[in-house]
Backbone bond lengths (Angstrom), bond angles and torsions (degrees), N, CA, C in turn:
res aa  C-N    CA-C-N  psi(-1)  N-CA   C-N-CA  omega(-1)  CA-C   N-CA-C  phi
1 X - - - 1.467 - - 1.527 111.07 -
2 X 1.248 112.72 -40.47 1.223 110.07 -166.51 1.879 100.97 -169.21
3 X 1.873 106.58 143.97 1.201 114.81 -171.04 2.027 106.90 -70.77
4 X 1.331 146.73 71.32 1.426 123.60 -162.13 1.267 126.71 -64.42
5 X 1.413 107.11 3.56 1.818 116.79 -177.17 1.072 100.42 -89.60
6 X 1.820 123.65 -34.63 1.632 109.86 170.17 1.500 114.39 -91.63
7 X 1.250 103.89 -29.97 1.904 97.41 155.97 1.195 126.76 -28.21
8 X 1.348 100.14 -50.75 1.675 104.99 -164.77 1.943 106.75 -85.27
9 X 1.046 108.28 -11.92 1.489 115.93 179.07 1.907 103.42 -94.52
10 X 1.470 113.49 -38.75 1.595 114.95 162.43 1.501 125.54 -49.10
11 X 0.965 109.07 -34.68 1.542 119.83 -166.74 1.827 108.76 -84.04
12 X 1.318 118.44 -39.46 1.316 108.47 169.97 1.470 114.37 -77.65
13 X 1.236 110.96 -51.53 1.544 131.31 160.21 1.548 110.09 -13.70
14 X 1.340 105.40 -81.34 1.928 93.11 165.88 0.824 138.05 -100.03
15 X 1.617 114.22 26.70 1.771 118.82 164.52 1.664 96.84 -77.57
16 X 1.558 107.66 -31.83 1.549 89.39 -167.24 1.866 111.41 -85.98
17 X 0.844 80.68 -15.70 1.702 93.95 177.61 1.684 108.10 -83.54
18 X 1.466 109.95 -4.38 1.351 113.64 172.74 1.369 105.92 -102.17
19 X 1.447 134.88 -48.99 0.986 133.06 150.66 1.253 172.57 -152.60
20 X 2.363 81.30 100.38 1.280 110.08 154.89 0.869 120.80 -101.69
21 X 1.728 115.06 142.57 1.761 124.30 -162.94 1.801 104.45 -40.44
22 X 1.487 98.26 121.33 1.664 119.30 167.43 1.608 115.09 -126.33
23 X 1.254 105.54 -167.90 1.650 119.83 161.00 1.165 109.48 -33.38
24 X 1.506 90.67 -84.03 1.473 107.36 -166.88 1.533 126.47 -65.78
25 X 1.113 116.54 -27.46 1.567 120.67 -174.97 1.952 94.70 -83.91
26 X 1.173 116.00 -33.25 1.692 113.78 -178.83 1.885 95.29 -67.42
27 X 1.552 96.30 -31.19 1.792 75.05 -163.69 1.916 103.41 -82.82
28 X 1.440 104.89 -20.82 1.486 90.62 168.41 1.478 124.39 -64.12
29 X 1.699 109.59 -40.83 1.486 96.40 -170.00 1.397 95.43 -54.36
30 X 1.583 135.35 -54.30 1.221 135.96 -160.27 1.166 123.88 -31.48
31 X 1.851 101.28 -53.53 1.432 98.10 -174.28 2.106 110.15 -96.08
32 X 0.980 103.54 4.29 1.715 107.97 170.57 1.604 94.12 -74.56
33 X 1.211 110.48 -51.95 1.567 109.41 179.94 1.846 123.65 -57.70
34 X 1.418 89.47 -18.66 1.867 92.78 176.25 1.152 131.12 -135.02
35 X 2.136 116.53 -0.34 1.362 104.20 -178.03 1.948 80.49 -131.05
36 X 1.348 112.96 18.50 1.715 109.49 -168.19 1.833 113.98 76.36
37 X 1.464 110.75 175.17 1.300 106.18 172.02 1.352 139.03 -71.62
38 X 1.661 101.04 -36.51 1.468 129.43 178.11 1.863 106.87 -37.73
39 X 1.115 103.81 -67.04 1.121 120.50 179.08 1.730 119.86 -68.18
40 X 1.383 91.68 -21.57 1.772 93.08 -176.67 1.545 103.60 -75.34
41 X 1.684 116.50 -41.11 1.672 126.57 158.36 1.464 117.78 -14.09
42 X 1.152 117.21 -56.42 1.862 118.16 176.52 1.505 96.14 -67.83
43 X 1.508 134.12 -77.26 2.020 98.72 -175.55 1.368 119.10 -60.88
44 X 1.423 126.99 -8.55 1.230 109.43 160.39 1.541 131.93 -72.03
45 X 1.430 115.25 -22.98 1.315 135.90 -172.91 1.903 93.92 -73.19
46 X 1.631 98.20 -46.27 1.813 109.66 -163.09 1.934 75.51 -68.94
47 X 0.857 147.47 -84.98 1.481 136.65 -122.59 1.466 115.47 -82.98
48 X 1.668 121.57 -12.57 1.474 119.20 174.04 1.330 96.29 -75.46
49 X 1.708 113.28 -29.71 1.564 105.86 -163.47 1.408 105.82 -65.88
50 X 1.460 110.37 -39.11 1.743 116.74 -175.01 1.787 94.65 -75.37
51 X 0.686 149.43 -33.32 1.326 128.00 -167.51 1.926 107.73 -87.14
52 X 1.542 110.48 -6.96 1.838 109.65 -179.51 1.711 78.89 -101.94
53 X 0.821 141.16 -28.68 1.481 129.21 179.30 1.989 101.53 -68.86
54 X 0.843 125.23 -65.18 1.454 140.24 174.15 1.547 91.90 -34.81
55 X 1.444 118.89 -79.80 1.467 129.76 177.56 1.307 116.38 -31.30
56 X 1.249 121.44 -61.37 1.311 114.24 -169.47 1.912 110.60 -88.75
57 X 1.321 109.01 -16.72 1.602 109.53 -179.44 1.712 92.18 -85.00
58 X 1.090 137.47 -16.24 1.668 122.09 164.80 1.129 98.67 -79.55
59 X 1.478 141.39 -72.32 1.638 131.66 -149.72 2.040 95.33 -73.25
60 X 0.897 121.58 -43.87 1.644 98.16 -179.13 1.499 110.65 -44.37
61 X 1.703 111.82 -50.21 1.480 126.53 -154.63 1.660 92.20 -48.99
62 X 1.695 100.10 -62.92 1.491 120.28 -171.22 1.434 119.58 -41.89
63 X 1.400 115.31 -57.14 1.893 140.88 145.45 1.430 100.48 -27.78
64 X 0.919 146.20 -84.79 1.447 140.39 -158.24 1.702 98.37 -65.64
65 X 0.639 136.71 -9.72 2.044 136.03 173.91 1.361 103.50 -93.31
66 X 1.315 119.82 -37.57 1.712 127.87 178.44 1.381 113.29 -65.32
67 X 1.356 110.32 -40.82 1.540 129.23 -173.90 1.460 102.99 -54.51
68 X 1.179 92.18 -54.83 1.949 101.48 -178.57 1.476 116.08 -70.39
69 X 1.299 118.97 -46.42 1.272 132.74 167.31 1.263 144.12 -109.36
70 X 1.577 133.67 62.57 1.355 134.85 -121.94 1.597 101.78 -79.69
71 X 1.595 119.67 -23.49 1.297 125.14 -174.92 1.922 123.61 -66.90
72 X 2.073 79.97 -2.00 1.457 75.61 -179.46 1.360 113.03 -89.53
73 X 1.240 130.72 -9.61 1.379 145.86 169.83 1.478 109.56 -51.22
74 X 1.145 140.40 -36.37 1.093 130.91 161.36 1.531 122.65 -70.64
75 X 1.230 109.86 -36.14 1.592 130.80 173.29 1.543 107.40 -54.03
76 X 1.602 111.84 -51.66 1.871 113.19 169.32 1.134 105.90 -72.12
77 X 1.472 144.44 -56.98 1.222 134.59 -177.32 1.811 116.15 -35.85
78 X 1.265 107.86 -28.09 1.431 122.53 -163.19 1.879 90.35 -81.69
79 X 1.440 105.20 -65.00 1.455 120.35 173.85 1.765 117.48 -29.07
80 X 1.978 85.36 -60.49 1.565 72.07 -177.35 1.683 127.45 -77.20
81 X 1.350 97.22 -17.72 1.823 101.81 162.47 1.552 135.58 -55.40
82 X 1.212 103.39 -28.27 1.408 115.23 164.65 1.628 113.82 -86.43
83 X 1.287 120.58 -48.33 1.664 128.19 148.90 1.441 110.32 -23.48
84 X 1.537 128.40 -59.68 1.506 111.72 171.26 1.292 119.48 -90.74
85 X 1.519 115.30 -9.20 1.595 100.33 171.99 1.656 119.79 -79.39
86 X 1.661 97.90 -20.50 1.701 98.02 146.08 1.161 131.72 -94.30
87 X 1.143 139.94 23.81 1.195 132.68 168.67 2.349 102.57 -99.53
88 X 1.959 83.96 -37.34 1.184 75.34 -177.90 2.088 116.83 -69.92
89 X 1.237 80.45 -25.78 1.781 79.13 179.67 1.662 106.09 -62.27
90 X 1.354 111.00 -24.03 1.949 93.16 -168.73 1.866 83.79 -86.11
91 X 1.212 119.05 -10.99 1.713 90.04 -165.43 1.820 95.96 -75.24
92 X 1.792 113.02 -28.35 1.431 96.38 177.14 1.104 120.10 -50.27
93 X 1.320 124.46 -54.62 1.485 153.90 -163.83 1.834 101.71 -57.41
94 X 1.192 111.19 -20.72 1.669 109.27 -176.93 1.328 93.16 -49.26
95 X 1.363 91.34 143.73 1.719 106.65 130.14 1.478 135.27 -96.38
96 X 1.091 97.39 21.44 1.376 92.43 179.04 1.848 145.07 58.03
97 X 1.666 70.92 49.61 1.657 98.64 166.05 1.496 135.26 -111.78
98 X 1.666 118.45 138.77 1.502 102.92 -154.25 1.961 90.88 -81.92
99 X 1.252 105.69 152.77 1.442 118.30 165.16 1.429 111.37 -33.35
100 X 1.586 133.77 -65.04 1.381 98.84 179.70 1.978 98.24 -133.89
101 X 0.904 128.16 -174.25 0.754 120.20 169.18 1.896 131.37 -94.49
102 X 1.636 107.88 147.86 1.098 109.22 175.70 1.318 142.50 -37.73
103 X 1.293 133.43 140.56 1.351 128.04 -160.82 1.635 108.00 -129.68
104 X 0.867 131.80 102.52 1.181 125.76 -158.36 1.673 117.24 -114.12
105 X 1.091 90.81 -9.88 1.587 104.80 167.25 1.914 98.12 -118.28
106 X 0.812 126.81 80.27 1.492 156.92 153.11 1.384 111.52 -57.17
107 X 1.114 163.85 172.41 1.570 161.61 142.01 1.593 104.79 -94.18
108 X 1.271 101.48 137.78 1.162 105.62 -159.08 1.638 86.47 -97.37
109 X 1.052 134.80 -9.84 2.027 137.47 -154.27 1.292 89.80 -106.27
110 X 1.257 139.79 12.86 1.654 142.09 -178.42 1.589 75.82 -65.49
111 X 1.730 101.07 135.81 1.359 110.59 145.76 1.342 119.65 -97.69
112 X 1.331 95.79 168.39 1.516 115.72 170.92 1.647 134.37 -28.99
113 X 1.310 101.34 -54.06 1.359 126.65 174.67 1.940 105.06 -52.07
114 X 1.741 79.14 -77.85 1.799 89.54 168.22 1.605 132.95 -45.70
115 X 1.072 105.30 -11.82 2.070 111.90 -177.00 1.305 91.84 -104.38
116 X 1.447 132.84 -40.34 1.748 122.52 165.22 1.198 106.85 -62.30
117 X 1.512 145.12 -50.03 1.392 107.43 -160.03 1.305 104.84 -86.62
118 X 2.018 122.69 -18.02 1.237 95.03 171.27 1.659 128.86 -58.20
119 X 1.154 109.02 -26.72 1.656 112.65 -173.44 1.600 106.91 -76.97
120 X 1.405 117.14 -20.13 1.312 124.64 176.68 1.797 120.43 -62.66
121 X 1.798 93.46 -54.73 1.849 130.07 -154.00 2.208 75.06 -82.05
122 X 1.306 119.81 -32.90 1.938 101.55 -162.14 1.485 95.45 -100.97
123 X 1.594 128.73 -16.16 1.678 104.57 164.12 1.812 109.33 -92.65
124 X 1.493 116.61 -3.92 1.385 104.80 178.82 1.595 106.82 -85.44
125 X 1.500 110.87 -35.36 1.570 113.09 178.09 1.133 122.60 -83.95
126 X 1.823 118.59 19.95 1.531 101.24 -169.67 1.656 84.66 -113.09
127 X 1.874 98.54 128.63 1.315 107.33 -179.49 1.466 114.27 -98.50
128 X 1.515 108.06 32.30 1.654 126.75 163.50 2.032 89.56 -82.22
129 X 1.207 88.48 -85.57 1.517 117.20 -163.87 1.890 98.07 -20.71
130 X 1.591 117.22 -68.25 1.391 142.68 161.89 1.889 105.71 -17.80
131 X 1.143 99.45 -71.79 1.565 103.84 173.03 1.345 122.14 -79.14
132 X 1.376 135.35 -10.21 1.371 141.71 139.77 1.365 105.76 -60.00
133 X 1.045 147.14 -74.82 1.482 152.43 -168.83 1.866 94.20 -43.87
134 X 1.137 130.13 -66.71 0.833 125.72 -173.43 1.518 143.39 -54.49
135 X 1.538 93.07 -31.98 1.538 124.19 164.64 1.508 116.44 -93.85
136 X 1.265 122.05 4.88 1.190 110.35 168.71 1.366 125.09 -141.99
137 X 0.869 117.53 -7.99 1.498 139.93 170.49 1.690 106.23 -65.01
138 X 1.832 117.90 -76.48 1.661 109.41 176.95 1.434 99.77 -33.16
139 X 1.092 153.84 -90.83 1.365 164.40 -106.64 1.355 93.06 -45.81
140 X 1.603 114.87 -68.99 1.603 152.17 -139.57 1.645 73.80 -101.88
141 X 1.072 140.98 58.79 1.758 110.83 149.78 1.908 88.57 -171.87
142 X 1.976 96.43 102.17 1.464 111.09 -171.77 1.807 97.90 -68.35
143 X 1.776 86.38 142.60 1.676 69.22 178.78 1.695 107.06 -104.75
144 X 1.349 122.32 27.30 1.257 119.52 145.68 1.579 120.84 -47.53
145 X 1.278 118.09 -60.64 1.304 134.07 172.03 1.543 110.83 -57.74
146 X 1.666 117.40 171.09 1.348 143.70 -163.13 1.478 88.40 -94.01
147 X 1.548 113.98 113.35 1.324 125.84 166.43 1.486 118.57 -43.85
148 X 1.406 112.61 -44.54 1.288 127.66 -144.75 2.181 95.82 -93.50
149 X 1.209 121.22 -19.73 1.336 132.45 154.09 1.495 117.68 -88.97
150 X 0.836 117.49 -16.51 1.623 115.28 168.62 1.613 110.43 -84.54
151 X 1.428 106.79 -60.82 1.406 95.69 170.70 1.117 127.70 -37.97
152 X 1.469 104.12 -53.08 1.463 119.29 -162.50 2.013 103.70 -59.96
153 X 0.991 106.70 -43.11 1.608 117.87 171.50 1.251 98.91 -41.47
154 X 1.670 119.33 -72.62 1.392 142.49 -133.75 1.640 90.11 -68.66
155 X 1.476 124.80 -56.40 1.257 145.48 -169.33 1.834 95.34 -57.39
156 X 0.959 119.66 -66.45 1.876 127.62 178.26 1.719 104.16 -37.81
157 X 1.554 83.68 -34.16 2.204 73.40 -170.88 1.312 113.96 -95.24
158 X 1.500 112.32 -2.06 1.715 137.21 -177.12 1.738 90.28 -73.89
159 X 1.732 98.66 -54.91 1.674 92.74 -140.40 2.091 82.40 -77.28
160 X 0.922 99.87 -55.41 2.301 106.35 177.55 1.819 97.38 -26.10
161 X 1.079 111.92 -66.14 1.601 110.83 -179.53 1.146 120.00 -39.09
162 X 1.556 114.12 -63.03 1.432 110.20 -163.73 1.836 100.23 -92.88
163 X 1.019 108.74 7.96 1.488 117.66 165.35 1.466 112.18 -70.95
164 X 1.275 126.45 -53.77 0.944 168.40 147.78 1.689 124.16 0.01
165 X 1.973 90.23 -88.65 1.346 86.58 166.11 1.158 113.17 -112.19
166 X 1.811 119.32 46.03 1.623 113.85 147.24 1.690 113.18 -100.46
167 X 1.413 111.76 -9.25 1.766 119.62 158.64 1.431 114.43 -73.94
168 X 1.844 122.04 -13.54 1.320 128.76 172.18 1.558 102.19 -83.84
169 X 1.176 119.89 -50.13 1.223 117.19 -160.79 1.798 99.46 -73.88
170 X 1.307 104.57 -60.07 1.905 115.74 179.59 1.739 108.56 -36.13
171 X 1.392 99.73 -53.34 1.697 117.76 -176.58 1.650 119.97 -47.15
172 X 1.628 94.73 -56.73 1.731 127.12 -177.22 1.725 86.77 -58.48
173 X 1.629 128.81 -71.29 0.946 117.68 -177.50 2.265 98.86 91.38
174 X 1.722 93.98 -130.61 1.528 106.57 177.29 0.876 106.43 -51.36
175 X 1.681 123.40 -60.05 1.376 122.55 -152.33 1.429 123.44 -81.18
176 X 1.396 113.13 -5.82 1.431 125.90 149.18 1.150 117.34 -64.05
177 X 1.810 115.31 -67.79 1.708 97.03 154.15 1.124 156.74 16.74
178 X 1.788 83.28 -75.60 1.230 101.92 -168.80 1.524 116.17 -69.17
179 X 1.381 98.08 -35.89 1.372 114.13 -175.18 1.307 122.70 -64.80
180 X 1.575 109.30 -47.51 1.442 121.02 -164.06 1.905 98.37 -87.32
181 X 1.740 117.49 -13.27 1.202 93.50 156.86 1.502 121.60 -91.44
182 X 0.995 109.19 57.53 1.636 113.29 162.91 1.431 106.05 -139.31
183 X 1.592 98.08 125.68 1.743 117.29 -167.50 1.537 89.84 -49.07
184 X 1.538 112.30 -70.50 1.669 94.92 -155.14 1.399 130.30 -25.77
185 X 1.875 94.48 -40.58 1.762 95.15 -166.56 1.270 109.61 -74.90
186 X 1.437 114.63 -33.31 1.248 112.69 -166.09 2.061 108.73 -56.44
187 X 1.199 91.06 -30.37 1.795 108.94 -168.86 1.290 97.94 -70.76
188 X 1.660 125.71 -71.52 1.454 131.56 163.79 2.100 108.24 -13.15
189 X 1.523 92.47 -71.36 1.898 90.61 173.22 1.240 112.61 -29.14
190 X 1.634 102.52 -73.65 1.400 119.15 -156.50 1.611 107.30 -63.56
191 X 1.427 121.42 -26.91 1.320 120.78 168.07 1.638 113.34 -51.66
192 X 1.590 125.97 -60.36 1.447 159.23 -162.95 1.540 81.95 -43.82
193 X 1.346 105.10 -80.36 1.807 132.13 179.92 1.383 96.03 -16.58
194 X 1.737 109.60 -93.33 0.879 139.15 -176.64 1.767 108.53 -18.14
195 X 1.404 96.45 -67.95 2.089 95.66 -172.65 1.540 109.22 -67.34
196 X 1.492 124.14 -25.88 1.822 121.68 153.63 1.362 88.91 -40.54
197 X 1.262 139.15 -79.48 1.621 120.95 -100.47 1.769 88.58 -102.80
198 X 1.505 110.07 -0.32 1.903 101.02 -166.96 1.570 88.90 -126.31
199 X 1.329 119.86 21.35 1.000 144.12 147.96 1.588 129.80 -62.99
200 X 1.559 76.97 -93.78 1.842 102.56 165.83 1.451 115.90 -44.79
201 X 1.317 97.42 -29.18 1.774 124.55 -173.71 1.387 109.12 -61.60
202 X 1.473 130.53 -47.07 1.094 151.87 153.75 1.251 128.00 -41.23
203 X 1.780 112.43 -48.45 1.323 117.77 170.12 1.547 129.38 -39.13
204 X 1.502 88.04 -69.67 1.597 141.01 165.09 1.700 93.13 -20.52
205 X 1.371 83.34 -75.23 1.718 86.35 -157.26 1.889 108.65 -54.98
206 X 1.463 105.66 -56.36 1.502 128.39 -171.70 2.124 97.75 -47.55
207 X 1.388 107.89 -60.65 1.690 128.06 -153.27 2.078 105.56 -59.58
């Protein structure tokens, strides 16, 4: 059904890459901090959905090129190992700035509709997320096993994560804020991140 030795290396892998300060987790605390949570729930609902849509429209795309050519699977595996050993090198290299900045005058009369597609329209248009999905996803999905149950796994622990820590960030509110506006911590994160991903990076490449 599924590989659990890379399972179990997936699952920390993009909790921390879920949350360290991004788009989306800056725009939840934002709006937990100004329209409450209740309401923050609809872009949270819109943005797991855009990011299992993202998820699964890269690994099919990727899957259907493998199908034809299986030797390229080693060739992405290679790709995406260097993909996190650079991603993890820029998270050392941060300085420790959040993705966008705080908004603190927010509208509180945002409807429903409108807070889903924003959370929908900023994980479908972020062409970080797109080229992460793509580079890191083949790695983690053996193709001994049934694509279509692995994904489906892989995608459940995508959408739980960033479910997750955007109810941490929305919840925390100020005192996340408060926290994540101070360079050190933000750097400390991005360090944590960083040694997972040039880590895993290592695996990848060596396994």
């Amino acid at each position: 059904m599924i590989d659990f030795t890379l399972l179990s290396l997936f699952i920390p892998t993009f909790f921390l890459v879920s949350i360290t300060p991004g788009m989306c987790m800056t725009l939840a605390m934002t709006l937990g901090m100004s329209i409450g949570i209740k309401k923050t729930l609809w872009m949270m609902w819109g943005e797991v959905l855009g990011v299992a849509v993202v998820a699964i429209a890269a690994v099919v795309g990727v899957s259907a090129v493998m199908l034809k050519f299986p030797a390229i699977f080693s060739v992405l595996k290679l790709l995406g190992a260097c993909y996190l050993l650079f991603i993890g090198i820029n998270m050392w290299r941060s300085k420790g700035k959040l993705a966008i900045n705080m908004q603190d005058d927010a509208a509180t009369d945002i409807s429903r509709g409108n807070l889903f597609s924003q959370g929908f329209i900023t994980a479908i248009a972020n062409p970080k997320g797109w080229a992460f999905m793509v580079s890191l996803l083949p790695p983690f999905i053996n193709p001994n096993y049934s694509l279509t149950s692995q994904l489906g796994i892989l995608v459940l622990v995508i959408m739980l994560s960033e479910f997750i820590c955007m109810m941490l960030y929305a919840t925390g509110g100020k005192t996340i804020g408060k926290v994540l506006t101070q360079t050190d911590n933000v750097k400390l994160l991005n360090k944590i991140s960083g040694t997972l991903m040039m880590a895993v990076a290592l695996w990848l490449a060596l396994s």
